[in-house]
C-alpha positions as CSV (number, residue, x, y, z in Angstrom):
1,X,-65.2,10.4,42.4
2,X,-62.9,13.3,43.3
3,X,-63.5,16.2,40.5
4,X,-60.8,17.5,38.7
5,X,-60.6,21.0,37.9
6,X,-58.8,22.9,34.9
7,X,-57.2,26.6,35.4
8,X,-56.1,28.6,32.5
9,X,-52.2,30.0,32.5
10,X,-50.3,32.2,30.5
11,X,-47.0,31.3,29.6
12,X,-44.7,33.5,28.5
13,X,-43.0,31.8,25.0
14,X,-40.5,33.6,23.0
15,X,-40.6,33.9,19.2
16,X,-43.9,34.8,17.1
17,X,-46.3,33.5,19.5
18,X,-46.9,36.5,21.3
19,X,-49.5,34.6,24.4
20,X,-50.5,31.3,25.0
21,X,-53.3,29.8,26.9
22,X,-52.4,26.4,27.9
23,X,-54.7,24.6,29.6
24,X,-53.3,22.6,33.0
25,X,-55.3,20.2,34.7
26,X,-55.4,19.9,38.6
27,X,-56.4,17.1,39.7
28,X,-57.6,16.3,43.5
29,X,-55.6,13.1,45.1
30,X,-56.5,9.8,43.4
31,X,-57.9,10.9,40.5
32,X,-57.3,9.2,36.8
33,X,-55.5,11.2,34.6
34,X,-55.2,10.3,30.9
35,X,-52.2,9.1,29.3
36,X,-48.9,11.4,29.6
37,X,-50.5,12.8,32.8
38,X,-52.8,15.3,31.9
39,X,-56.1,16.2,30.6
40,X,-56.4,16.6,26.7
41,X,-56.8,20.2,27.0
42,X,-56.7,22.3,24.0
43,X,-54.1,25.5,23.2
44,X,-55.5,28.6,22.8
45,X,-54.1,31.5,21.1
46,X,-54.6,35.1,21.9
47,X,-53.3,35.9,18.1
48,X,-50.6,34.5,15.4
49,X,-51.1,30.9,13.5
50,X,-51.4,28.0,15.4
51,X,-48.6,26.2,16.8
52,X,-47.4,22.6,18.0
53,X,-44.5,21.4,20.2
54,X,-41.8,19.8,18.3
55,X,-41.1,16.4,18.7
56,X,-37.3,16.0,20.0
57,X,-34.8,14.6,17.3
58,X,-34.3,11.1,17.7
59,X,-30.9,9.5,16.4
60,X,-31.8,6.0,14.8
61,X,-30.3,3.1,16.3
62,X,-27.1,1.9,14.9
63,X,-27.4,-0.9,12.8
64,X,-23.7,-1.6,11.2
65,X,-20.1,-1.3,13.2
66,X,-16.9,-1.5,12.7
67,X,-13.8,-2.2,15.0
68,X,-10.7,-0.1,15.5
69,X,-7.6,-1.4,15.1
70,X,-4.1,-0.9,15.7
71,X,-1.5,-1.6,12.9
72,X,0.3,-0.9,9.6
73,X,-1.7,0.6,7.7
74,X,-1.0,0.1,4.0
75,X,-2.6,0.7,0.6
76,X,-3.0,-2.3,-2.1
77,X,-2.9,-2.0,-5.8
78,X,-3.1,-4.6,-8.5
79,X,-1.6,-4.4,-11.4
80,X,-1.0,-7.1,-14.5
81,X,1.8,-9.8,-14.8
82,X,2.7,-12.9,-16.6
83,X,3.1,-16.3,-15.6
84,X,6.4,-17.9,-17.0
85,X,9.4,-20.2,-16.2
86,X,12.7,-18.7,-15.0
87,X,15.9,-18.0,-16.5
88,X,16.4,-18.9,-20.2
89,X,19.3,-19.8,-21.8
90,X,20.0,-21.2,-25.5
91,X,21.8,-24.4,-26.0
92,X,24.3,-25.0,-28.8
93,X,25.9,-27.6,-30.8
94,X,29.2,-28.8,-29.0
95,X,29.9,-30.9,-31.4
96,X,29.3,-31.2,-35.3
97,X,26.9,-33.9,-37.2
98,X,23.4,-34.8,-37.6
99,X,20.6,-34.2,-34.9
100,X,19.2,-37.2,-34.2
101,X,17.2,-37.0,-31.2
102,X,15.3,-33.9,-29.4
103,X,13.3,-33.7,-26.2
104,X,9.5,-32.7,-26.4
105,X,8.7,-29.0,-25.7
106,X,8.0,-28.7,-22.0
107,X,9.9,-31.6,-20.9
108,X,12.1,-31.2,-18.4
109,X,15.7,-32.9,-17.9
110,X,17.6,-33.5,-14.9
111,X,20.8,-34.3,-14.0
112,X,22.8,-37.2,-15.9
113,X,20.3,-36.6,-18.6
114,X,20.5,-36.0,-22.5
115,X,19.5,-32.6,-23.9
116,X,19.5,-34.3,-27.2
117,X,22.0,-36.4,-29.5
118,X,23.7,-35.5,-32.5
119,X,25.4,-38.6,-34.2
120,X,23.3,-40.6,-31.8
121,X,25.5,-39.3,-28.9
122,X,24.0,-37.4,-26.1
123,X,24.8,-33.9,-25.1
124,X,24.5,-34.3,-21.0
125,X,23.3,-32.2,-18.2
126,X,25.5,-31.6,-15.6
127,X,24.3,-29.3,-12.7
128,X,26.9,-25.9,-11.8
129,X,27.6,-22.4,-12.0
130,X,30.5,-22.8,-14.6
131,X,30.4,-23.6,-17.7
132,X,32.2,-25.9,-19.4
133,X,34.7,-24.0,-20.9
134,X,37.6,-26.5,-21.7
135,X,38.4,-29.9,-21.5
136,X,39.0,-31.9,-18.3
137,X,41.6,-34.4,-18.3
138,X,44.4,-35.4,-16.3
139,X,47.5,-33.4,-16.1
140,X,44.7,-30.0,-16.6
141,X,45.3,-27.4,-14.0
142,X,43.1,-27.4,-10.7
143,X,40.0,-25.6,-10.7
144,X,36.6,-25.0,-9.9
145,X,34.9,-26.7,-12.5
146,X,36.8,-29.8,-11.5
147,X,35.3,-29.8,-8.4
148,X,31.6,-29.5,-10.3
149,X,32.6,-32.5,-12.0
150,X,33.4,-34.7,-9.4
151,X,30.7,-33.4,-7.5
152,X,28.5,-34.7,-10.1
153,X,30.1,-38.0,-10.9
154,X,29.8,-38.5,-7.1
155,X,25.9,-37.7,-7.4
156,X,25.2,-40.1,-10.3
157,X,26.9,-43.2,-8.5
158,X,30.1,-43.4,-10.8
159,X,33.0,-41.4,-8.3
160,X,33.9,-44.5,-6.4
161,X,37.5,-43.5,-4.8
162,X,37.4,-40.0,-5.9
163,X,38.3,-37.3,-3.6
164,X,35.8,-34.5,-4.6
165,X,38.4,-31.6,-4.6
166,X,39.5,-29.0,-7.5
167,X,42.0,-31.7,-8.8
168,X,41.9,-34.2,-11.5
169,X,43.4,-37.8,-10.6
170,X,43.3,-40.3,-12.2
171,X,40.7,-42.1,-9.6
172,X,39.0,-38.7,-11.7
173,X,39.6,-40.5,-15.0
174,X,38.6,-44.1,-14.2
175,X,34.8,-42.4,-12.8
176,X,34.9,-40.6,-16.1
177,X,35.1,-43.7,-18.2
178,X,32.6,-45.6,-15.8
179,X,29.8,-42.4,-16.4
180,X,31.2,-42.6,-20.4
181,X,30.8,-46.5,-20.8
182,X,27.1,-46.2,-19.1
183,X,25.9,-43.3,-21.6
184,X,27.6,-44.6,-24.6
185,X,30.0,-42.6,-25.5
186,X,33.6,-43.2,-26.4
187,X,35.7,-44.2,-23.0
188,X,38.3,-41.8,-23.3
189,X,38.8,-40.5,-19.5
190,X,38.2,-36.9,-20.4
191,X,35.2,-34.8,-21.2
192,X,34.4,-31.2,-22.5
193,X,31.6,-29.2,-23.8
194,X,31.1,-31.8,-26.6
195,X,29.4,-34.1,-24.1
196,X,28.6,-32.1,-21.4
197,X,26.8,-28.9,-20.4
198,X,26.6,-27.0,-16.9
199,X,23.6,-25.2,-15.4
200,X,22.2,-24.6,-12.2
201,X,19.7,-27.1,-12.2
202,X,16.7,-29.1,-13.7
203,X,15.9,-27.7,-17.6
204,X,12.7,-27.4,-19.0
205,X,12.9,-27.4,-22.7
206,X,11.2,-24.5,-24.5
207,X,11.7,-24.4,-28.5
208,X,13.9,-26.0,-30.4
209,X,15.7,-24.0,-33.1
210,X,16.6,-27.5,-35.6
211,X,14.9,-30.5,-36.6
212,X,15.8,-34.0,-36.5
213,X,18.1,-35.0,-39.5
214,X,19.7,-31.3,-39.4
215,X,22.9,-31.3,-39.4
216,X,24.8,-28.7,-36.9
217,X,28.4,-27.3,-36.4
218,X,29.7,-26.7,-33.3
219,X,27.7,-23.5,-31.9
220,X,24.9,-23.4,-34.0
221,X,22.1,-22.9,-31.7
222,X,19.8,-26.6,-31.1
223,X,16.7,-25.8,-28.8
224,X,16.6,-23.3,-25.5
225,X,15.7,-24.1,-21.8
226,X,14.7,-22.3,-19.1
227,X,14.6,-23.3,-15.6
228,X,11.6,-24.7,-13.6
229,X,11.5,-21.7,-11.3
230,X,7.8,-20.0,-11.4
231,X,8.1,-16.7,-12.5
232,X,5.9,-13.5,-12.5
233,X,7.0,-10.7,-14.4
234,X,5.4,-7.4,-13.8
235,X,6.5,-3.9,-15.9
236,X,5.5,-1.4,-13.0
237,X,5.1,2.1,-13.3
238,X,8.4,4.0,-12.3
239,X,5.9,6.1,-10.2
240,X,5.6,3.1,-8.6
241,X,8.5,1.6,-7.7
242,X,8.2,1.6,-3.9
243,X,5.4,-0.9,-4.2
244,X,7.8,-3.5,-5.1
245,X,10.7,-4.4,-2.5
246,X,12.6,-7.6,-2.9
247,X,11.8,-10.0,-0.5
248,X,8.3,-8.9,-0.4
249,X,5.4,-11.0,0.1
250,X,2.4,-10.5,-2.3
251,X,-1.1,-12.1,-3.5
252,X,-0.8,-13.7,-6.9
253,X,-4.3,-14.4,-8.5
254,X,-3.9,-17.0,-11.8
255,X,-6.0,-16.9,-15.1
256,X,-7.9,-19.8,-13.4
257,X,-9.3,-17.6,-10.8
258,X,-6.8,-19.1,-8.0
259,X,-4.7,-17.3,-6.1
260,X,-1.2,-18.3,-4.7
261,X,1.3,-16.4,-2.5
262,X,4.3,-15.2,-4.6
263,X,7.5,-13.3,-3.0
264,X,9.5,-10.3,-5.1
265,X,12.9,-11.7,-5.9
266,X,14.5,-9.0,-8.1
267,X,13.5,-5.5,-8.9
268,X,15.2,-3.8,-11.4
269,X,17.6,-0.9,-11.3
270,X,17.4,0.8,-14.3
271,X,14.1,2.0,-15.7
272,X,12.9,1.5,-19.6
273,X,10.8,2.6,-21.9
274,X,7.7,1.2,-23.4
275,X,5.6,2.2,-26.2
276,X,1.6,1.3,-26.4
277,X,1.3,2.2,-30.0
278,X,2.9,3.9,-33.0
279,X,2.1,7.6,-31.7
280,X,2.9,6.7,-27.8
281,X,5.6,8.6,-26.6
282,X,5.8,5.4,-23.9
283,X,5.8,5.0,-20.5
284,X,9.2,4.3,-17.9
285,X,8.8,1.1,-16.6
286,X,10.4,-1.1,-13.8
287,X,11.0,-4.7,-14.8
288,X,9.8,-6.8,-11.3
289,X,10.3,-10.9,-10.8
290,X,8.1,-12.8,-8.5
291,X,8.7,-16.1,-7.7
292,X,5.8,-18.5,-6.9
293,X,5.8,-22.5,-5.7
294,X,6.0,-24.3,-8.5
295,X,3.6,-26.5,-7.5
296,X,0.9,-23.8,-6.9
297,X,1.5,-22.2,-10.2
298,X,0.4,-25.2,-13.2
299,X,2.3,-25.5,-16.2
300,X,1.2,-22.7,-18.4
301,X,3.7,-20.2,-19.9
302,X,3.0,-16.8,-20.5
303,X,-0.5,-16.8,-18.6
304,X,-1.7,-13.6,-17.7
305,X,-2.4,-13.1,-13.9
306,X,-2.8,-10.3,-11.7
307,X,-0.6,-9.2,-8.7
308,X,-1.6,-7.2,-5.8
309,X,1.1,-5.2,-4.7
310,X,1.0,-3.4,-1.0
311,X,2.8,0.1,0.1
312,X,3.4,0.9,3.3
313,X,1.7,4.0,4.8
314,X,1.8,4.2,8.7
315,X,3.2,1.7,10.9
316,X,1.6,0.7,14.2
317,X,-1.6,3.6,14.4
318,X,-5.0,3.0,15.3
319,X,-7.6,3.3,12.2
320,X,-11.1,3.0,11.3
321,X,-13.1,1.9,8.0
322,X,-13.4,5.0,6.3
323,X,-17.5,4.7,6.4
324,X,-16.6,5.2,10.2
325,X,-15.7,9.4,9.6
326,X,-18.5,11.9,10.3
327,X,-18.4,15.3,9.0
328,X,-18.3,17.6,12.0
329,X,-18.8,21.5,11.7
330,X,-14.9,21.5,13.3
331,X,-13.6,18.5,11.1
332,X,-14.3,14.8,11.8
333,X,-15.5,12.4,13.9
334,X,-16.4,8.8,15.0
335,X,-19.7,7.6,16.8
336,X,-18.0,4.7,19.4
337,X,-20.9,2.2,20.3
338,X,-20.3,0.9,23.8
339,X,-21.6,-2.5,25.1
340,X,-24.8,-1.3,25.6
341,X,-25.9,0.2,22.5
342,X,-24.7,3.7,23.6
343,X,-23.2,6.0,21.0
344,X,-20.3,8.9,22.2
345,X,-19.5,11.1,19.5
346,X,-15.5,11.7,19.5
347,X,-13.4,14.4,17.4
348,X,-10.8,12.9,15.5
349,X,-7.8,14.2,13.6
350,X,-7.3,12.2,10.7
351,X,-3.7,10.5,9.5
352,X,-2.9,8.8,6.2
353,X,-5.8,6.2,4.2
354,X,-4.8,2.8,3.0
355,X,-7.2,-0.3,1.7
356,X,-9.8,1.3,2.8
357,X,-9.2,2.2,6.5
358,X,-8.4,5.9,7.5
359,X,-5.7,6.7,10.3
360,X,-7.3,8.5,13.6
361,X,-6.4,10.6,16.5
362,X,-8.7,11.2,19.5
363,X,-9.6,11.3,23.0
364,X,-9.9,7.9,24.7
365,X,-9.8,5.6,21.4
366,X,-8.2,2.4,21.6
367,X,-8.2,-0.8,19.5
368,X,-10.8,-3.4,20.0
369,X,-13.5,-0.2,20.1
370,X,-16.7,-0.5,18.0
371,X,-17.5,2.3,15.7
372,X,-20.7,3.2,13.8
373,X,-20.5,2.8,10.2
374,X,-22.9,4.5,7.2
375,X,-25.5,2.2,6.5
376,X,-26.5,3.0,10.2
């Protein structure tokens, strides 16, 4: 076997170590070497503590990304609401006499329906944006709620040969004393607020301000109703006012742990003032409505629910999670892990943060790019 020989060699190195004697093996052609390709020859040091080479940094591999996208970027707050019905209104007495009859709380009534009966005689729902504010007979000028009469006579099956118009004809008359005859009440051909009442649709009943057996004079108030529009109603910070834009779409979450999709329909205009407690000075808040589908939404009233609420930051700019930023001695950065497990590290300038995602700037960054996240 070929012998190997070891010469000695200084080395010049800079720092404390003022000489170094290294030793470096030659080795004739074909001869084994050990592992890493030389012999294990020991450092030797003309004076100074001993040294070792140090072992190159090595960067561990990454473990956790996340993607860059490119989109609004907005931020989400959730704030507290309650669950209710829609518009409320109190019914009264349009007649005088003795209750007789009231609908259970929660019921709700439809068109061509009794309200309740006083005298045994029912106060009807009628559907329209008028109220009935005189009586309708023939010979009355034309009007409006004419129309909404016939309109509803036509609905319920009782307008054969009526034109539905603003007028009142005696075609008019004759349905009026068909609808009279089938609810029980006197066949007179005309009708008023003592045996109907107009609102915009279905009612649900919600307390009742009498008893059966009362008796009532005309405008004493009987029970109230509220529609069966799904209603949350939010008192938002004034600060706050741009998170809620009519028309908005937004994340309602129900006592039940349920979330349904609920859509701003008014905000208010005018700001007011709420107090927490005796020594509060209050708070300026915002009155906001948001309507949810009924069917989505149960039957409870007044259930607290929580409503997340989004504001627009940035419109159509890449971002990253904000785990993705590194701190760089010139600002920040992003590691961008390519398809083989590479890692480039890029400046960034940073834009505006929102639900959790930061806006960035930088050289060759495009959606659909992996980043390296902490937890790498």
């Amino acid at each position: 076997m070929p012998a190997a020989h070891a010469e000695l060699r200084r080395l010049p190195v800079n720092g404390p170590v003022k000489g170094v004697l290294v030793a470096v093996a030659t080795v004739a052609a074909g001869t084994a070497v050990t592992a890493g390709g030389v012999f294990a020859a020991a450092a030797l040091f003309d004076d100074g503590p001993r040294a070792t080479a140090a072992a190159p940094p090595s960067r561990p591999p990454v473990t956790a990304t996340g993607e860059i996208v490119k989109g609004d970027l907005v931020d989400k707050e959730t704030v507290d609401g309650k669950l209710t019905y829609g518009t409320g209104r109190t019914i009264k007495a349009g007649t005088a006499g003795t209750v007789t009859s009231l609908p259970a709380e929660g019921k709700v009534v439809e068109r061509g329906e009794p309200l309740y009966r006083v005298d045994r005689k029912p106060l009807i729902l009628l559907y329209g944006d008028l109220p009935a504010y005189r009586t309708l007979a023939e010979g009355v000028k034309k009007g409006p709620d004419v129309r909404q009469l016939e309109r509803n006579l036509k609905e319920l099956g009782f307008a054969k040969g009526v034109t539905v118009d603003t007028r009142f004809t005696e075609a008019t008359a004759r349905a009026v004393r068909r609808w009279q005859k089938h609810n029980g009440l006197e066949r007179t051909g005309r009708t008023g607020a003592q045996e109907i009442v107009f609102l915009r649709g279905p009612a649900r009943i919600g307390e009742t301000d009498v008893e059966v057996g009362d008796r009532v004079a005309p405008q004493r108030p009987v029970l109230r109703v509220t529609s069966t529009d799904r209603l949350v109603r939010v008192e938002l910070d004034a600060d706050d006012q741009d998170l809620a834009r009519v028309g908005e779409k937004v994340a309602v979450k129900l006592a039940e742990g349920k979330s349904v999709k609920g859509s701003v329909s008014k905000v208010a205009k005018v700001a007011k003032l709420v107090k927490q407690s005796g020594n509060d000075e209050g708070r300026a808040v915002i009155e906001v409505e948001i309507e949810v589908p009924a069917k989505n939404a149960g039957v409870l009233d007044e259930a607290p629910v929580t409503v997340e609420l989004r504001r627009l930051r940035a419109e159509n700019v890449l971002s990253v999670p904000v785990e993705a930023l590194l701190a760089l001695p010139s600002g920040y950065g992003v590691e961008v892990v390519g398809q083989g497990g590479s890692v480039t590290r890029v400046p960034v300038t940073t834009g505006v943060f929102g639900d959790g995602r930061v806006e960035v700037r930088g050289a060759g960054l495009a959606a659909g790019m992996k980043v390296a996240v902490s937890g790498r």
